[in-house]
VOMAR-820006 format. One record per residue (C-alpha): x, y, z. Coordinates in steps of 0.2 Angstrom, whole numbers, plus 2048, in hexadecimal, padded with zeros to 3 digits. Layout:
BEGIN
XYZ...
// end
This chain:
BEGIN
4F7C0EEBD4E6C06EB94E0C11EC54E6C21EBE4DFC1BEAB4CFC19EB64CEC29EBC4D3C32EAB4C5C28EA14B9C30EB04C0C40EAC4BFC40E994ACC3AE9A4A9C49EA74AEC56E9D4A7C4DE8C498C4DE9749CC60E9949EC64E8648CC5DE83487C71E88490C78E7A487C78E69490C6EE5F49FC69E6A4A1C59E5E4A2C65E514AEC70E594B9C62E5D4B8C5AE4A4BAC6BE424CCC75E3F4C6C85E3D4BBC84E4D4C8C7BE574D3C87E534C8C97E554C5C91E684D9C93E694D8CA4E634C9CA6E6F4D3CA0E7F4E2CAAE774D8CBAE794D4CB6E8B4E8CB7E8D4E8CCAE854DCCCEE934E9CC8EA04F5CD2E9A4EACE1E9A4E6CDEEAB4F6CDDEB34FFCEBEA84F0CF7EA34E0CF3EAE4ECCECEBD4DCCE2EC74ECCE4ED44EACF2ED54D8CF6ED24D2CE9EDC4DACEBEEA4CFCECEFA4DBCF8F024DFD06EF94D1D06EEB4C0D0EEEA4B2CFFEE34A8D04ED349ACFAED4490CF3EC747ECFBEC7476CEBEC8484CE6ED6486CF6EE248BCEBEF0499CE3EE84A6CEEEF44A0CDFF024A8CD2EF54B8CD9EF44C2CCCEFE4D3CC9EF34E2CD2EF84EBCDCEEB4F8CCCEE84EBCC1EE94E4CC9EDA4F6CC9ED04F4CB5ED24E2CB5ECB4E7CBEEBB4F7CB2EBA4ECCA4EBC4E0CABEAF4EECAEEA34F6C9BEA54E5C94EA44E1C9CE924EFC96E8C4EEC83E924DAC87E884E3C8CE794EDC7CE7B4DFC71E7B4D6C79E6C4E6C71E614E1C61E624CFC59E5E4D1C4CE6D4D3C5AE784C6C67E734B8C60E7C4C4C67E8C4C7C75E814B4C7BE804B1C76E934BFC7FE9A4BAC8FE8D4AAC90E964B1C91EA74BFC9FEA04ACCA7E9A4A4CA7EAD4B6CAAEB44BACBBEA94A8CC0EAE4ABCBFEBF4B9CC8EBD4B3CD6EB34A3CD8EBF4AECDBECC4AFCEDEC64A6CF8EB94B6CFFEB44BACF0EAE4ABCF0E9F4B3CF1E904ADCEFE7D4BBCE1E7D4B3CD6E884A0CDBE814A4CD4E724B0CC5E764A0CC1E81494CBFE724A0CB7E674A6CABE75492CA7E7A490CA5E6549DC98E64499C8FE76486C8CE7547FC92E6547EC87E53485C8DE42495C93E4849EC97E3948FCA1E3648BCAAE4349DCAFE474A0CB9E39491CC2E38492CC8E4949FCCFE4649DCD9E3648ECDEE40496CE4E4C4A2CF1E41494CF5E3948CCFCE4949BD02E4E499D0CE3E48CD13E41490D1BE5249FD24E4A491D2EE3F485D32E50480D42E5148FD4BE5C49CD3EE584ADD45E564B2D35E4D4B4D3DE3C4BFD4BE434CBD40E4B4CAD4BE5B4C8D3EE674D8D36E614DDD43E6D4EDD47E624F1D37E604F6D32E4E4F4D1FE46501D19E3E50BD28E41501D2FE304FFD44E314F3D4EE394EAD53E2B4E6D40E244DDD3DE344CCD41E2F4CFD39E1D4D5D2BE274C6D29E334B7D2BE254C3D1CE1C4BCD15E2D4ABD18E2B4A8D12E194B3D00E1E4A7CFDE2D499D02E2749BCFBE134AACF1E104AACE8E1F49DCDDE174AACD6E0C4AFCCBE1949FCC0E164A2CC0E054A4CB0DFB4B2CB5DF04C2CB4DF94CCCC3DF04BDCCEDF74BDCC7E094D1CC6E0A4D0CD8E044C4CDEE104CECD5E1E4DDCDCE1A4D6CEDE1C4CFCEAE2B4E1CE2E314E7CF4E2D4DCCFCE364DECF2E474F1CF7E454ECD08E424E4D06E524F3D01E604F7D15E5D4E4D18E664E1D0BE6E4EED00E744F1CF0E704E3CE7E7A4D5CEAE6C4DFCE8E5C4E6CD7E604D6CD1E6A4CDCD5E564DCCCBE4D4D7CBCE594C4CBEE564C6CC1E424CFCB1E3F4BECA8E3D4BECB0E2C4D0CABE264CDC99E2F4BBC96E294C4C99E154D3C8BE184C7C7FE1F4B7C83E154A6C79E144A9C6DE27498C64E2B487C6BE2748EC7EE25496C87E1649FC95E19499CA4E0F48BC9CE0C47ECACE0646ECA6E13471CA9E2646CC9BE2C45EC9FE3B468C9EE49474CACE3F464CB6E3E460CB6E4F471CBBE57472CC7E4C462CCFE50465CCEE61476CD7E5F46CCE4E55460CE6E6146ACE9E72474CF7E68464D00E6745FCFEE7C46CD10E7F45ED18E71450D15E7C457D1FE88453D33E87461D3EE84474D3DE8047AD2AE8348BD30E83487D3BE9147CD32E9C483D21E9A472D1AE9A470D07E91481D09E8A488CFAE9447BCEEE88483CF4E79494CF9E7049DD09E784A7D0CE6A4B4D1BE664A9D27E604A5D36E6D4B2D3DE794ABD41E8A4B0D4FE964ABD51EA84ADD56EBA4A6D4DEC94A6D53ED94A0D4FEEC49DD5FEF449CD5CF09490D67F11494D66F2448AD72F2F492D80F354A1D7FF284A5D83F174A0D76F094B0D6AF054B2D66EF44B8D55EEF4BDD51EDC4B8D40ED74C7D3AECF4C4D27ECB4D4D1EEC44D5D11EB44C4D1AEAC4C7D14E9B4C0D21E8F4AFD1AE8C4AAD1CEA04B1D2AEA74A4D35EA7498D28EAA48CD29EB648BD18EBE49ED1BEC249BD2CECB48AD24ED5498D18EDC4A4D23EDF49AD2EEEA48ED1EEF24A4D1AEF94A3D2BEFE494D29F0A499D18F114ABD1FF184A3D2FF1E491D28F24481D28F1E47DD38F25488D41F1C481D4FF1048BD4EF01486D54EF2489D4BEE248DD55ED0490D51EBE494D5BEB1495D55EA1498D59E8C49CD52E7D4AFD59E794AED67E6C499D68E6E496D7AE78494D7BE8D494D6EE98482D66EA047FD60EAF47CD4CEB0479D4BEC1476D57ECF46FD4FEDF46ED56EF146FD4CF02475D3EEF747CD32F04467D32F0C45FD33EF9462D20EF7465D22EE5466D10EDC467D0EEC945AD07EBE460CFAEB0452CFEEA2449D0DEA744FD1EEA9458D24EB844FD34EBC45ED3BEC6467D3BEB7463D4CEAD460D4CE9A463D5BE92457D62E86457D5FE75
// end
């Protein structure tokens, strides 16, 4: 027994020790509102388990057998990495699931937060390893959990900076629904779908609703007087239920867990040196919200269509706000023969990549490795904006499999054709 107490002390101080690389850890663990926010943190890890095994099946997807890698631009080897077998994989996503729900656990009690915040980080760098296993499995969801996770880990002025992130990011969100050639305001890329089972022809009145609550309202949630921010809350609770007809009911719950700052920060207002609502950002505030801002601006210093060529997208939100069609194809020159056509038909392409063309670079770079080097295949995109005239070509390139094509990050890919203004 003494030896037992002995090495639980040794444990405690290690991850006290642990906590000392989150901002604010002792605050955390001494406020209710925070301790109970990182539960609804660890909680949304748990939603993205369940969309991985029902959904996004990383059994499936994963799987070194059967499927065909899409590698990160950044990561084009990461086929060489694939070394879990498909049931493997089942386990990692059990494991991920039981784990967020012991971190939730921990965030209930102050003496155990300090295990709460450290085992938050590693469910952080776990999920991220997960996620760059594959670029299919980018996802808005996790590009904003990761900010608001990284906000409340290592950044001060939580109660701050929580909120205001995200009533920036709505607000951007915003204005991608108003874009030149979104079909937002139609309510065609609902792709008949109605929310709230409401009639056709309230769909448009019901998106521009949308527009003027991210882009106006939504400010009331930072609002000192709580019949405005409970108001503006409520609005935006309908419009997340709205949205299981759309999109499924990863997102809208995943937004419930993240909004609770605002209903947790009013029953336990004014803990330490912040006040909540408080009308000056403090400069940590400032500065993570200028940065958000920022990286949604990297896909405009692209030239043309972002939608279209994909380019800088993955630094900023990919909201729902132009519907993409396309058709890729490999066609196989062999000598002496007739050109085979090959369709590349990639599986789990959530709406916001498949017609990206990082996703169709790795499709066809699988292509060369199964048939050789020296293969000639020729790699084609075609591309439009649903609704928006002919379809353009994206990407045309000969002799691929010799052409060593890689992708460049922060600088234009010249094999990736812009189409006049």
């Amino acid at each position: 027994m003494p030896q037992a107490a002995e090495y639980q002390g040794r444990l405690v101080e290690r991850l006290d020790m642990l906590a000392q690389a989150v901002v604010g850890a002792t605050e955390i663990a001494h406020d209710p509102a925070l301790r109970l926010y990182g539960a609804a943190l660890a909680l949304v890890n748990a939603v993205a388990a369940v969309q991985w095994a029902l959904v996004t099946p990383l059994h499936i997807l994963l799987d070194p057998s059967t499927a065909t890698p899409i590698c990160w631009p950044f990561w084009s080897d990461c086929y060489q990495f694939r070394l879990l077998s498909s049931d493997a994989w089942g386990q990692v996503v059990a494991l991920f699931f039981f784990l967020s729900i012991v971190n939730a656990y921990l965030f209930v009690s102050s003496q155990r937060a300090a295990a709460g915040c450290v085992l938050l980080m590693a469910m952080l760098i776990f999920k991220t390893a997960i996620i760059l296993q594959d670029y299919r499995l980018a996802l808005n969801h996790h590009y904003m959990y990761a900010w608001i996770a990284v906000t409340f880990l290592f950044l001060p002025a939580k109660r701050a900076t929580i909120p205001a992130l995200l009533v920036t990011m709505y607000a951007w969100a915003g204005v991608l629904k108003i874009t030149p050639g979104s079909e937002w305001l139609t309510g065609y890329g609902f792709f008949g779908r109605r929310p709230l089972g409401l009639p056709a022809f309230l769909i448009p009145a019901e998106c521009a609703y949308v527009v003027v609550l991210e882009l106006v309202f939504i400010w009331g949630l930072l609002s000192r007087r709580n019949w405005i921010q409970w108001t503006t809350l409520a609005q935006v609770t309908l419009f997340h239920i709205a949205s299981f007809w759309i999109v499924g009911f990863f997102y809208p719950l995943q937004m419930f867990l993240l909004l609770a700052i605002i209903p947790l920060t009013r029953m336990w207002p004014q803990i330490g040196s912040v006040r909540s609502g408080s009308r000056a950002w403090p400069l940590a505030t400032v500065l993570t919200v200028s940065a958000l801002c920022i990286a949604q601006l990297i896909p405009r210093t692209f030239p043309g269509d972002p939608a279209l060529t994909g380019e800088g997208r993955m630094f900023a939100l990919n909201m729902f706000d132009a519907p993409i069609e396309c058709r890729a194809e490999g066609v196989l020159q062999e000598s002496g023969g007739r050109p085979q056509v090959i369709p590349l038909r990639v599986p789990f392409l959530q709406t916001r990549l498949r017609c990206d063309p990082i996703v169709y670079l790795s499709a066809a770079q699988a292509i060369c490795r199964r048939l050789g080097d020296r293969t000639n295949l020729r790699l084609s995109l075609v591309s439009r904006r649903m609704r928006s005239g002919p379809f353009q070509t994206v990407v045309d390139i000969d002799s691929f499999c010799t052409a060593n094509i890689g992708y460049r990050l922060w600088r234009h890919n010249s094999w990736i054709r812009v189409s006049e203004p």
